[in-house]
PyMOL Python script that loads the backbone (N, CA, C, O; Angstrom):
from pymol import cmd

cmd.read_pdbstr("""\
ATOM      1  N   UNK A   1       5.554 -12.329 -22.386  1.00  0.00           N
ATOM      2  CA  UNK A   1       4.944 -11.214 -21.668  1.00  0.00           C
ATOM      3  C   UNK A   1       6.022 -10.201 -21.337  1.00  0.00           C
ATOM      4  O   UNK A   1       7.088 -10.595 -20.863  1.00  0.00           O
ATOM      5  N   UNK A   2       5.800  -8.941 -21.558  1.00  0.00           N
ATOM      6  CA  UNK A   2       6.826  -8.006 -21.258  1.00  0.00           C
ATOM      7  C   UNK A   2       6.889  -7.703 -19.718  1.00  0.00           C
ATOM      8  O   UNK A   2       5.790  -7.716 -19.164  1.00  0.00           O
ATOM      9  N   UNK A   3       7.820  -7.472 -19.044  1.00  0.00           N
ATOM     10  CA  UNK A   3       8.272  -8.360 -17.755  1.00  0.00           C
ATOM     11  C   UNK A   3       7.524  -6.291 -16.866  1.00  0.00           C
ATOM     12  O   UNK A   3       7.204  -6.057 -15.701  1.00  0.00           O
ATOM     13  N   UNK A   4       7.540  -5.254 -18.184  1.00  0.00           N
ATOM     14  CA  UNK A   4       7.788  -3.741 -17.589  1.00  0.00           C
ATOM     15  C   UNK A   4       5.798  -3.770 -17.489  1.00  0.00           C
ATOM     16  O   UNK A   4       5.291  -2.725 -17.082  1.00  0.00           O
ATOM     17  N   UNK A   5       4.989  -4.756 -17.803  1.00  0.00           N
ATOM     18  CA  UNK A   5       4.071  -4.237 -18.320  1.00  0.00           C
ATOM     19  C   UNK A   5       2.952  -5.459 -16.604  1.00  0.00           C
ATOM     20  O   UNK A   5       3.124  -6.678 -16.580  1.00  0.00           O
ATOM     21  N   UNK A   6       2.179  -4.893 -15.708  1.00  0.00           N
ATOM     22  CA  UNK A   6       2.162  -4.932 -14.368  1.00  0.00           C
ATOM     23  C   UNK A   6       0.832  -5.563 -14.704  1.00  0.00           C
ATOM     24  O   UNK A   6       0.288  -5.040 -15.677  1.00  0.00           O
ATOM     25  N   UNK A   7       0.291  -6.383 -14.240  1.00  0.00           N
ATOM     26  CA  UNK A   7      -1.067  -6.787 -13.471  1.00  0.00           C
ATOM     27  C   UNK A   7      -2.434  -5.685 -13.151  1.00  0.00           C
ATOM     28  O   UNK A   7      -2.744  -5.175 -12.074  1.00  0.00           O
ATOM     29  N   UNK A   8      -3.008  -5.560 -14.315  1.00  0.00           N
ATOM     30  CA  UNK A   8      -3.759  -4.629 -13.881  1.00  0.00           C
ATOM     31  C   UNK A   8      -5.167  -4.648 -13.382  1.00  0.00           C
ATOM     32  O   UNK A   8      -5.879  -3.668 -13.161  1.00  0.00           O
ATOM     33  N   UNK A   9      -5.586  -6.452 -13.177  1.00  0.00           N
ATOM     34  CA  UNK A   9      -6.643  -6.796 -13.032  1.00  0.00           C
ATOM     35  C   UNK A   9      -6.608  -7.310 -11.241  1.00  0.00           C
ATOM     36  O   UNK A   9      -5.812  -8.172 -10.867  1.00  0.00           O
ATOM     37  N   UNK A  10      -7.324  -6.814 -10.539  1.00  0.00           N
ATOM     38  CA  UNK A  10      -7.249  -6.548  -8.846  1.00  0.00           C
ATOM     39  C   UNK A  10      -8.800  -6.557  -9.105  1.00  0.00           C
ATOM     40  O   UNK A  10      -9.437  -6.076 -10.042  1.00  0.00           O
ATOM     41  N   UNK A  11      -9.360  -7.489  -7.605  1.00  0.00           N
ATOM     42  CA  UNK A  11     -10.586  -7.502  -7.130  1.00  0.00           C
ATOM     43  C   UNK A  11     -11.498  -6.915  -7.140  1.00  0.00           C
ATOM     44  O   UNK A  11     -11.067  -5.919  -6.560  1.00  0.00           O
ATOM     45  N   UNK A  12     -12.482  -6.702  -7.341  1.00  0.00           N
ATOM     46  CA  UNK A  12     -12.944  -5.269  -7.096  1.00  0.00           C
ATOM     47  C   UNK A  12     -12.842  -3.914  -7.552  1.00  0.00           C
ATOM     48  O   UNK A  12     -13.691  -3.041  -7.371  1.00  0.00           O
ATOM     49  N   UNK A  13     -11.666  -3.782  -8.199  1.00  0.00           N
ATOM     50  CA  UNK A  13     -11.412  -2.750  -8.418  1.00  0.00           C
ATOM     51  C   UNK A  13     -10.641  -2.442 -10.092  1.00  0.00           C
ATOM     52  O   UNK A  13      -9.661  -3.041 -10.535  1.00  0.00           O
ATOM     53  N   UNK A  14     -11.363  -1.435 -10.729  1.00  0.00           N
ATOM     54  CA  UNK A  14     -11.172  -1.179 -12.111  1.00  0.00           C
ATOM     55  C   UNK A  14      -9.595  -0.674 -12.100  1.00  0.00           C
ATOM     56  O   UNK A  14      -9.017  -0.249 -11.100  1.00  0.00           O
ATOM     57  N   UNK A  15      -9.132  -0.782 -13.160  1.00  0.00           N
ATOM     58  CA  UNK A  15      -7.287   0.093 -13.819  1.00  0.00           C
ATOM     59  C   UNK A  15      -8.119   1.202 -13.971  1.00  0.00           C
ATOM     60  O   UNK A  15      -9.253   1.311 -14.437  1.00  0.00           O
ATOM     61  N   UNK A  16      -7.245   2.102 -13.432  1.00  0.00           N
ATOM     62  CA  UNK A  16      -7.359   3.549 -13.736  1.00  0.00           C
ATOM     63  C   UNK A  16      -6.932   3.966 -15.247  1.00  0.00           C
ATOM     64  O   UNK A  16      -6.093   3.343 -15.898  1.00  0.00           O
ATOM     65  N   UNK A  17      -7.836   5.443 -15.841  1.00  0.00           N
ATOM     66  CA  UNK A  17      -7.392   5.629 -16.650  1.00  0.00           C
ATOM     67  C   UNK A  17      -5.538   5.301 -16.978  1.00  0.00           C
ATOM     68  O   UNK A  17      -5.079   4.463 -17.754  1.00  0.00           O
ATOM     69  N   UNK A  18      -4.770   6.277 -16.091  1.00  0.00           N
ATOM     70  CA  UNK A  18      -3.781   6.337 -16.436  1.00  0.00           C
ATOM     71  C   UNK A  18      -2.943   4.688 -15.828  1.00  0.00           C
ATOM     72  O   UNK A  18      -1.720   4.811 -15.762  1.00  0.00           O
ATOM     73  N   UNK A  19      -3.155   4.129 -15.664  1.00  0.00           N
ATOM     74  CA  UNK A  19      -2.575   2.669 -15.618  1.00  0.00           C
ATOM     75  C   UNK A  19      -2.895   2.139 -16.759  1.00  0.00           C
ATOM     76  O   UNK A  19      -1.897   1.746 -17.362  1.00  0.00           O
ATOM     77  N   UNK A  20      -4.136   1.921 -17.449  1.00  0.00           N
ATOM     78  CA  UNK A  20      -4.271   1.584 -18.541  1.00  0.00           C
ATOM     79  C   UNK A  20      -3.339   2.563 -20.013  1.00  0.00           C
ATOM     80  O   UNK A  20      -2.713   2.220 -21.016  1.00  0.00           O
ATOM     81  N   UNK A  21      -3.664   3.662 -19.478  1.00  0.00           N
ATOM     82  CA  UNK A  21      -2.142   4.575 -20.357  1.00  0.00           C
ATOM     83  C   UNK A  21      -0.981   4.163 -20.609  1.00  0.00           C
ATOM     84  O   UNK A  21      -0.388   4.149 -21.688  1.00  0.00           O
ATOM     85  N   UNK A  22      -0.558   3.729 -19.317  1.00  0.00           N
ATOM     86  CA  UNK A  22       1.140   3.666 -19.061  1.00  0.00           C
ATOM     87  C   UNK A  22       1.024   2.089 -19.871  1.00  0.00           C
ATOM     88  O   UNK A  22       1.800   1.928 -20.812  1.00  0.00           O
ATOM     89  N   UNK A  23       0.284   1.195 -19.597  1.00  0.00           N
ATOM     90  CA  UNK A  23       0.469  -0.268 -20.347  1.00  0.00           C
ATOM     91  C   UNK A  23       0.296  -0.251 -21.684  1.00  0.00           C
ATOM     92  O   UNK A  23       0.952  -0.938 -22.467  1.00  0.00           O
ATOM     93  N   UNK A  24      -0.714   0.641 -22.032  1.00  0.00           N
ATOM     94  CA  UNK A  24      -0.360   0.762 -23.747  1.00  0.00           C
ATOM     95  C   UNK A  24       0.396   1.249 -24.281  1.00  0.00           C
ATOM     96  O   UNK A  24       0.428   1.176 -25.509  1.00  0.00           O
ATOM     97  N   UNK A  25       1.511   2.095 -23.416  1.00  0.00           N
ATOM     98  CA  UNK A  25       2.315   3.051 -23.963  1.00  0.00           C
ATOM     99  C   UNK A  25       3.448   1.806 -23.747  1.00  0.00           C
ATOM    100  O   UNK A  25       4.411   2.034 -24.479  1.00  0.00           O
ATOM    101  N   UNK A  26       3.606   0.689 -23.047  1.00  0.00           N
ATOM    102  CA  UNK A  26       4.540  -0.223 -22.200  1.00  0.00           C
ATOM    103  C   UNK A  26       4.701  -1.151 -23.997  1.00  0.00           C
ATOM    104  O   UNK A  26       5.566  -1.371 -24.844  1.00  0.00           O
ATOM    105  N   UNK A  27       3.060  -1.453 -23.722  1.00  0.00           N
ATOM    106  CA  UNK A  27       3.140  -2.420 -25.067  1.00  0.00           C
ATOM    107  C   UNK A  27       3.388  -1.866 -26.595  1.00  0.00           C
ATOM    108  O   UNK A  27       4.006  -2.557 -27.405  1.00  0.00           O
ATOM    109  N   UNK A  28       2.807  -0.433 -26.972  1.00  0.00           N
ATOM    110  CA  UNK A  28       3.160  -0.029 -28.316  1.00  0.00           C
ATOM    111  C   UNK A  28       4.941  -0.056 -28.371  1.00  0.00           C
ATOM    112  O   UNK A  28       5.722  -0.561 -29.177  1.00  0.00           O
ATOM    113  N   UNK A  29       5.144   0.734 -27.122  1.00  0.00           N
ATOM    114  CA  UNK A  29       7.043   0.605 -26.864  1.00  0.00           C
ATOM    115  C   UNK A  29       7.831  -1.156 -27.572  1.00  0.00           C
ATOM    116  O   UNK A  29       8.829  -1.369 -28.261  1.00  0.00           O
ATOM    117  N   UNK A  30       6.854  -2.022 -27.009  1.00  0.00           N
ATOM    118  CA  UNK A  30       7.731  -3.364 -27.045  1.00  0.00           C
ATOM    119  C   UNK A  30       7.216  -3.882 -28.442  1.00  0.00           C
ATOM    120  O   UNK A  30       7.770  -4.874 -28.914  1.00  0.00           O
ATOM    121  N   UNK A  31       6.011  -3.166 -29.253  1.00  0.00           N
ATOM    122  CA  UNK A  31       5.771  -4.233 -30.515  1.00  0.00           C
ATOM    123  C   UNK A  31       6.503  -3.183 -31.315  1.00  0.00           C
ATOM    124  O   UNK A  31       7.209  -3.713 -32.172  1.00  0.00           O
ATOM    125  N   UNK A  32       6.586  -1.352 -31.314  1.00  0.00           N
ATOM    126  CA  UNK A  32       7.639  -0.912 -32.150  1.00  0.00           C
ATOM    127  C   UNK A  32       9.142  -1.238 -32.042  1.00  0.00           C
ATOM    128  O   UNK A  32       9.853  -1.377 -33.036  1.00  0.00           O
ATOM    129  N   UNK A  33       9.507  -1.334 -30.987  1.00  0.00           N
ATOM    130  CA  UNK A  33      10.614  -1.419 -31.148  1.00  0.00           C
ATOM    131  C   UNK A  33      11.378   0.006 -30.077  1.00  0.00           C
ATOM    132  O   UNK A  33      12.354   0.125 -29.336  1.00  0.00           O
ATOM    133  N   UNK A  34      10.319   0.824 -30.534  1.00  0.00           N
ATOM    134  CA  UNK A  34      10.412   2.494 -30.145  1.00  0.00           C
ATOM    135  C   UNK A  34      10.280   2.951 -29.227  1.00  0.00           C
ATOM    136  O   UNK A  34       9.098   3.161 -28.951  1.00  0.00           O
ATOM    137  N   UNK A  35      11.116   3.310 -28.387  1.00  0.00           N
ATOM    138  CA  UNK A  35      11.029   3.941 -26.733  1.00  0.00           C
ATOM    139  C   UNK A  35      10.420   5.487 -27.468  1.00  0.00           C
ATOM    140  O   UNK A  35       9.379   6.022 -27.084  1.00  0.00           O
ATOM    141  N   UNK A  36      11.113   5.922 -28.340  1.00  0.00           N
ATOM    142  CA  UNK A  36      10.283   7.968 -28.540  1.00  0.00           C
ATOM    143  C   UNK A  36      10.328   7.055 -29.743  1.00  0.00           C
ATOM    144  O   UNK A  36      11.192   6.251 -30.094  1.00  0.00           O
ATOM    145  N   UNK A  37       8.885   7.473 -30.418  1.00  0.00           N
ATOM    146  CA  UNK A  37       8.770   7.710 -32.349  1.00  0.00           C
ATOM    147  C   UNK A  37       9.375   8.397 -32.321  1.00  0.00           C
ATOM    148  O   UNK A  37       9.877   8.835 -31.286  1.00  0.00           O
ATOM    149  N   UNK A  38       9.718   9.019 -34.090  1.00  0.00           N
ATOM    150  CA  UNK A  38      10.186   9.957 -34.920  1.00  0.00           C
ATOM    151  C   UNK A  38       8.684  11.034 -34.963  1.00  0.00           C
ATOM    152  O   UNK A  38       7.540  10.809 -34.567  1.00  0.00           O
ATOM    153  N   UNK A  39       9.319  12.292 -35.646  1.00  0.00           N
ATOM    154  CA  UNK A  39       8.071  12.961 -35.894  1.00  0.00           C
ATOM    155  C   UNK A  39       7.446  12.533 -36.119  1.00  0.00           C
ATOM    156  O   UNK A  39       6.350  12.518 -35.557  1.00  0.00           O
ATOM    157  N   UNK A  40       7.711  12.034 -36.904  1.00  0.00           N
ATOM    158  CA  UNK A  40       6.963  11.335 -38.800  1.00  0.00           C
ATOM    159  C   UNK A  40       5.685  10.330 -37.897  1.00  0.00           C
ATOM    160  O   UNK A  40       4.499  10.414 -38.217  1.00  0.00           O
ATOM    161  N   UNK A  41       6.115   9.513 -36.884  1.00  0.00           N
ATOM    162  CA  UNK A  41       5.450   8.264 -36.726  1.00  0.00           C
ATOM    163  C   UNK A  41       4.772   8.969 -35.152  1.00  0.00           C
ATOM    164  O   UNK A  41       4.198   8.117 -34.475  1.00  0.00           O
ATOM    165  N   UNK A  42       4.790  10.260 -34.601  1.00  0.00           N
ATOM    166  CA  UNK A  42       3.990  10.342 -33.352  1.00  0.00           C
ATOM    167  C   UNK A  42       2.459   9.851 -33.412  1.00  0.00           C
ATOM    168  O   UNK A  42       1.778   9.105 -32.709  1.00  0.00           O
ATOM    169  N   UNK A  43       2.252  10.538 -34.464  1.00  0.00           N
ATOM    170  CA  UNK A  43       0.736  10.758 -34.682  1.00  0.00           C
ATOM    171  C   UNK A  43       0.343   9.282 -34.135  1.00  0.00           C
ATOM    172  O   UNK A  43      -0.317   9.101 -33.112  1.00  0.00           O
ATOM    173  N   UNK A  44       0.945   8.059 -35.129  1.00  0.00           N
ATOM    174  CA  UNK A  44       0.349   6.791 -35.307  1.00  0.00           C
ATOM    175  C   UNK A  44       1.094   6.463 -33.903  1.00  0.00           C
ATOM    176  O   UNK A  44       0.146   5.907 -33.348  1.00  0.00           O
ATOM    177  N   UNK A  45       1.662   6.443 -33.386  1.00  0.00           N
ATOM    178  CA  UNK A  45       1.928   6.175 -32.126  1.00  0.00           C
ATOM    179  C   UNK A  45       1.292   6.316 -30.822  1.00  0.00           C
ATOM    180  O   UNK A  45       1.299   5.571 -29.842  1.00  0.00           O
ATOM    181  N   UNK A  46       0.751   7.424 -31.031  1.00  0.00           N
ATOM    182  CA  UNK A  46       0.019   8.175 -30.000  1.00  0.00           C
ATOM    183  C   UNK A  46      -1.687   7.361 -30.165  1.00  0.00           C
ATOM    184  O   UNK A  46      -2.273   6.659 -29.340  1.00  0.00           O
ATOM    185  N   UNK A  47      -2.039   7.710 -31.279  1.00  0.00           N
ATOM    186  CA  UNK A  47      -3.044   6.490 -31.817  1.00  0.00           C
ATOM    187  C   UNK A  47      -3.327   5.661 -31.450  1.00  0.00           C
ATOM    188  O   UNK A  47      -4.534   5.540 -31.240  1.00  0.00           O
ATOM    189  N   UNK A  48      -2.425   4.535 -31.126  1.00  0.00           N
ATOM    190  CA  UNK A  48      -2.052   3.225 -31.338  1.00  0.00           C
ATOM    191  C   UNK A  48      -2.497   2.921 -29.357  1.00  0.00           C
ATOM    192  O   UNK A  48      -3.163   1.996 -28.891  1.00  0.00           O
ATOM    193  N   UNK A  49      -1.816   4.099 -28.598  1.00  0.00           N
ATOM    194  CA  UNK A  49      -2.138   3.814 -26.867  1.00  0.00           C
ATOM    195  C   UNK A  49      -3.374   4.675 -27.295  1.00  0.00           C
ATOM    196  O   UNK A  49      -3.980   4.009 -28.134  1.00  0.00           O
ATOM    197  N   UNK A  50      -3.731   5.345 -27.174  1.00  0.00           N
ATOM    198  CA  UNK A  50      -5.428   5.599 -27.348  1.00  0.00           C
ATOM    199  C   UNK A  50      -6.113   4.590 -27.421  1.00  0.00           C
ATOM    200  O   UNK A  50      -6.880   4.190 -26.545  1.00  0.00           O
ATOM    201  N   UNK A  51      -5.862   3.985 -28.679  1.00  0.00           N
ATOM    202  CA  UNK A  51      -6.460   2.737 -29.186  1.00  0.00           C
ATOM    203  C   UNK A  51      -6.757   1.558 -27.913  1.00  0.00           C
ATOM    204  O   UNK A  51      -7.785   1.055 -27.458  1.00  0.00           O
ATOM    205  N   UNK A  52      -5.267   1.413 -27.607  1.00  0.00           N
ATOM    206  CA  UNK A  52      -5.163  -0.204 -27.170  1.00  0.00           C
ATOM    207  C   UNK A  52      -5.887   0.592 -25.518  1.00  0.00           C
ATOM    208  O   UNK A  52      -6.602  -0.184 -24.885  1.00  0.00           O
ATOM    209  N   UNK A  53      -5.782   1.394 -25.171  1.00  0.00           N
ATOM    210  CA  UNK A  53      -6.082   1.618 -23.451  1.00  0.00           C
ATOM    211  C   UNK A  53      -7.794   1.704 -23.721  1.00  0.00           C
ATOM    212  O   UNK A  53      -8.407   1.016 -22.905  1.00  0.00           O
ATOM    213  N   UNK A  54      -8.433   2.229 -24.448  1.00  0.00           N
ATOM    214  CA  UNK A  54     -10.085   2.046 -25.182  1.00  0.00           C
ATOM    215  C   UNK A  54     -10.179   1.108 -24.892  1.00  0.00           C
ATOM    216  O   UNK A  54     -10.746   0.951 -23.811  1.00  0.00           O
ATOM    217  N   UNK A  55      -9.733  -0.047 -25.584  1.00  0.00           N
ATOM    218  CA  UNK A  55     -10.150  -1.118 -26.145  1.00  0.00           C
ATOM    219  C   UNK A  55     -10.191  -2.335 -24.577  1.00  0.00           C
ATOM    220  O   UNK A  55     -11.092  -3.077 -24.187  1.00  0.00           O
ATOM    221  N   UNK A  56      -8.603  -2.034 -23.944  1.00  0.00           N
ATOM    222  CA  UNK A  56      -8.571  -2.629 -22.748  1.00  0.00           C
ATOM    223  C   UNK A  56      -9.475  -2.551 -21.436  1.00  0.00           C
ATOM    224  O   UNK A  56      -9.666  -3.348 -20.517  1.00  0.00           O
ATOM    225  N   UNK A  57     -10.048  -1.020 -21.774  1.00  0.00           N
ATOM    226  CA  UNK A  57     -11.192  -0.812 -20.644  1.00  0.00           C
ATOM    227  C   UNK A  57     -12.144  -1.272 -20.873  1.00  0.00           C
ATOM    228  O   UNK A  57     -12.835  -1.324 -19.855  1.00  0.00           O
ATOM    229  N   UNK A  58     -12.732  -1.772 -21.920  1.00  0.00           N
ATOM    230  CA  UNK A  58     -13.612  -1.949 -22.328  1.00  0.00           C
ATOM    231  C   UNK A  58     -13.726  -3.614 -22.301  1.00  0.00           C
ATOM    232  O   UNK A  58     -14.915  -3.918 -22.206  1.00  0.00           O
ATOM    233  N   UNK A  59     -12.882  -4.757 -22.355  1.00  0.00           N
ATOM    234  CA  UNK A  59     -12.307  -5.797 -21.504  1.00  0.00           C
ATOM    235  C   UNK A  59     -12.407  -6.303 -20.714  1.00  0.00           C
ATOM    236  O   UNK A  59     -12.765  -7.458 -20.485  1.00  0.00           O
ATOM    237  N   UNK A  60     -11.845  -4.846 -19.661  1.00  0.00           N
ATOM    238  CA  UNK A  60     -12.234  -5.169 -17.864  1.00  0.00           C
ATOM    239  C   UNK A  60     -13.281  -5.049 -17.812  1.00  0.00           C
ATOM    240  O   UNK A  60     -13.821  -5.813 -17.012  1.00  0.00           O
ATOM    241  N   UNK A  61     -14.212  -4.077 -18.576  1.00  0.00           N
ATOM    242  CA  UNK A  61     -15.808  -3.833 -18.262  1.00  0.00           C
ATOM    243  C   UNK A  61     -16.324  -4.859 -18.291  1.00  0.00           C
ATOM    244  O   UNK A  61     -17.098  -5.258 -17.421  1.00  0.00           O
ATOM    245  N   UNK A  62     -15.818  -5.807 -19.827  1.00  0.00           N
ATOM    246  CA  UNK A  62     -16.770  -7.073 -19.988  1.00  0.00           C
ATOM    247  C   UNK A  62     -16.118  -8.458 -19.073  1.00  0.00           C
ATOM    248  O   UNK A  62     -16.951  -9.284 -18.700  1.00  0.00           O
ATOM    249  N   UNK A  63     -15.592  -8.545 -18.947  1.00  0.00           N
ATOM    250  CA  UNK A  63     -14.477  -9.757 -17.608  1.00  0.00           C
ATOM    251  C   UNK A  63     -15.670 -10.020 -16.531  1.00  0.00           C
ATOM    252  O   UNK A  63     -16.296  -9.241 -15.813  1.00  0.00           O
ATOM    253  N   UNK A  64     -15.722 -11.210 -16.681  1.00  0.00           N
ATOM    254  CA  UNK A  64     -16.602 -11.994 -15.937  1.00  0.00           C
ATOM    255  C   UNK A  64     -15.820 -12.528 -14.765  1.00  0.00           C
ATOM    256  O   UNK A  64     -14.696 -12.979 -14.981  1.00  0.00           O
ATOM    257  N   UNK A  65     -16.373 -12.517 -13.388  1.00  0.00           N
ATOM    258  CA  UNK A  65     -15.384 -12.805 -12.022  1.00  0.00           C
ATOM    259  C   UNK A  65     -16.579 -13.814 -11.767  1.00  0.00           C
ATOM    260  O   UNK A  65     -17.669 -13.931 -12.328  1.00  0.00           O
ATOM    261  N   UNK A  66     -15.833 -14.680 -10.449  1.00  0.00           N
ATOM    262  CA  UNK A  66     -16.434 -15.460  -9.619  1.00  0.00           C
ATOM    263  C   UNK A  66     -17.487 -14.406  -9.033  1.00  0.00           C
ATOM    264  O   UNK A  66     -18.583 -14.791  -8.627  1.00  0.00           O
ATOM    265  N   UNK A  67     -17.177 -13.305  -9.012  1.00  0.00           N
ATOM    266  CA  UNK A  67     -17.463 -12.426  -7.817  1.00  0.00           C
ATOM    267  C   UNK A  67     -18.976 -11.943  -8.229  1.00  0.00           C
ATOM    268  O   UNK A  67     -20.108 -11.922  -7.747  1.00  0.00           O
ATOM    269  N   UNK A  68     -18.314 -11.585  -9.369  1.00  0.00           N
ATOM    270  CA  UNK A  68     -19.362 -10.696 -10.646  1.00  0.00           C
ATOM    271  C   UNK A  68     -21.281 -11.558 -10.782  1.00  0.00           C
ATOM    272  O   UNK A  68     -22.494 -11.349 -10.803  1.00  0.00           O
ATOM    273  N   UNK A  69     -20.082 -12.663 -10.837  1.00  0.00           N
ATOM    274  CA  UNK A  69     -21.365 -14.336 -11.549  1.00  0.00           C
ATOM    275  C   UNK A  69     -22.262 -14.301 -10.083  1.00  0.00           C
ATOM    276  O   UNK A  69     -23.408 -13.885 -10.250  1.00  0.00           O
ATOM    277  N   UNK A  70     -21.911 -14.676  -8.674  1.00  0.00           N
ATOM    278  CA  UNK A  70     -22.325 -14.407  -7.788  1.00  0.00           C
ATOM    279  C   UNK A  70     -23.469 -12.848  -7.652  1.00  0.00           C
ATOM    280  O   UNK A  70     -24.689 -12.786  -7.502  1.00  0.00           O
ATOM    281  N   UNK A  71     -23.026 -12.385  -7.708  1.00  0.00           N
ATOM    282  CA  UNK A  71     -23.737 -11.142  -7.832  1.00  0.00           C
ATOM    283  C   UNK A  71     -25.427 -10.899  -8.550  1.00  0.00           C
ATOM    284  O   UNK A  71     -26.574 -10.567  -8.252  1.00  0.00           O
ATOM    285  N   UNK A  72     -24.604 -11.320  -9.628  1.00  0.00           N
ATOM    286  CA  UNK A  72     -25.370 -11.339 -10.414  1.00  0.00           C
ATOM    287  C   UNK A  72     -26.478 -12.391 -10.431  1.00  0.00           C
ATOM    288  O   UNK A  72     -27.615 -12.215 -10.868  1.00  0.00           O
ATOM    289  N   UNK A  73     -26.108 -13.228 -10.028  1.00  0.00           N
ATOM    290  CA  UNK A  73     -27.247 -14.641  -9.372  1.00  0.00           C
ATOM    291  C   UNK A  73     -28.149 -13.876  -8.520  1.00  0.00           C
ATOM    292  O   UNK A  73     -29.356 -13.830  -8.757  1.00  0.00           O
ATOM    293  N   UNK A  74     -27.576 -13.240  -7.481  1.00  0.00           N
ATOM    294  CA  UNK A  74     -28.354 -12.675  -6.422  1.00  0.00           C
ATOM    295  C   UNK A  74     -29.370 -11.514  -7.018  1.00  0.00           C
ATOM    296  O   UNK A  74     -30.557 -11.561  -6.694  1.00  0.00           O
ATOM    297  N   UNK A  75     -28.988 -10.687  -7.713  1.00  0.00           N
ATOM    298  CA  UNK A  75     -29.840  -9.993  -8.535  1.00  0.00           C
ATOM    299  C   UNK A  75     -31.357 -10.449  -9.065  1.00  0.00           C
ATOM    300  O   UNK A  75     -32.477  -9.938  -9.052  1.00  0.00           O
ATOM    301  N   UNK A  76     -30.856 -11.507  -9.468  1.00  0.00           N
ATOM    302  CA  UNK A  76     -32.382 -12.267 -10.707  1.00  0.00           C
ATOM    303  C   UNK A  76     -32.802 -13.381  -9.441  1.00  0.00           C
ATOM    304  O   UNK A  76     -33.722 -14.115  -9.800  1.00  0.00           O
ATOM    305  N   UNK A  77     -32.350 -13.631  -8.143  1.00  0.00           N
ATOM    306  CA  UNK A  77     -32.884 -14.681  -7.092  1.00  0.00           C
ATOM    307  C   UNK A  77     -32.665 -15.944  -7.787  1.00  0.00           C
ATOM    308  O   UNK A  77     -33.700 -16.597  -7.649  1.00  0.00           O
ATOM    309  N   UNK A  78     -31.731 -16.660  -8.533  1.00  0.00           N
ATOM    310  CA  UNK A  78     -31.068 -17.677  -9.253  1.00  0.00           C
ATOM    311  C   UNK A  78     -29.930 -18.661  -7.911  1.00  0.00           C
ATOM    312  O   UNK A  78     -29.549 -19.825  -7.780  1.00  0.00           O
ATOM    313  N   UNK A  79     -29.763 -17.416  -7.187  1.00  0.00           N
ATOM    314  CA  UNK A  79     -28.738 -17.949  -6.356  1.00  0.00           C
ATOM    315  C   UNK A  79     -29.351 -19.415  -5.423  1.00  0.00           C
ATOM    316  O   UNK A  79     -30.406 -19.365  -4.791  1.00  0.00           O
ATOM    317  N   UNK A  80     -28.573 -20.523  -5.483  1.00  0.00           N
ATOM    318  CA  UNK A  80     -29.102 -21.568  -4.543  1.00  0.00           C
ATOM    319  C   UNK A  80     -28.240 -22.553  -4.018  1.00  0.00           C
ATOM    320  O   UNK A  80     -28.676 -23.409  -3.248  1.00  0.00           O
TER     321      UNK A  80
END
""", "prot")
cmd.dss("prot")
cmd.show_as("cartoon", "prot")
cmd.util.cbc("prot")
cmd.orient("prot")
């Protein structure tokens, strides 16, 4: 685990766009190799945290909690 890249899953409460930014930009950094791309490679770089911060919100959306499951019991009257 990259030691720069923080806990972004808290109670209650969603990662902000830009937290989810900064961790994909944390992780594309540690699987290139590349603190700045080259010209040549921004494009796919830039891409690549687009990509992974999408994909991660979309994650937390689906992440099932104790909290969540509860909830959701209470919803449909399941709870007992």
């Amino acid at each position: 685990m990259c030691r720069n890249i923080k806990k972004l899953r808290r109670p209650g409460e969603q990662p902000t766009d830009q937290e989810l930014h900064d961790a994909a930009l944390q992780f594309v950094r540690k699987l290139t190799g590349y603190r700045v791309p080259s010209r040549a490679n921004q494009e796919a770089f830039d891409a690549a945290i687009t990509d992974i911060a999408a994909v991660t919100r979309v994650l937390f959306e689906r992440l099932v909690t104790r909290k969540s499951e509860v909830a959701a019991r209470q919803l449909v009257g399941t709870d007992q």
